[in-house]
C-alpha positions, 0 to 999 in steps of 0.5 A: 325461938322455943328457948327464947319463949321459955325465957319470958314465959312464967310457969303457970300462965294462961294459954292466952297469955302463953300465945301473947309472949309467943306472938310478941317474938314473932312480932319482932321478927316479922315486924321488923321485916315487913316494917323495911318495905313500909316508908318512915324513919327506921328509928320510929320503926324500930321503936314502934314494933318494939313497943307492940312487943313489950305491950303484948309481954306486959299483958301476958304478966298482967303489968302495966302497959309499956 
């Protein structure tokens, strides 16, 4: 996990922003975990955590939003 969090982290970013990049892996792993007991297409699933992901990523970069 830490090594993962250095690989889309830049140098320099605010703490804020440091938690954000964290905050979105565990958002994948927890997310996809919770997500089995909750009814739906596990497609629309994966997709959704997946965009919280990359949105929470986008923001520590201060990009756009996916």
């Amino acid at each position: 996990m830490v090594t993962m969090t250095r690989l889309i982290q830049e140098p320099g970013l605010a703490m804020t922003d440091r938690v954000r990049c964290v905050s979105a892996l565990f958002t994948m792993h927890a997310g996809m975990f919770f997500m089995q007991n909750v009814e739906g297409d596990p497609e629309e699933k994966r997709e959704a955590v997946l965009e919280v992901a990359i949105d929470l990523v986008s923001q520590a970069h201060h990009g756009p939003r996916a």
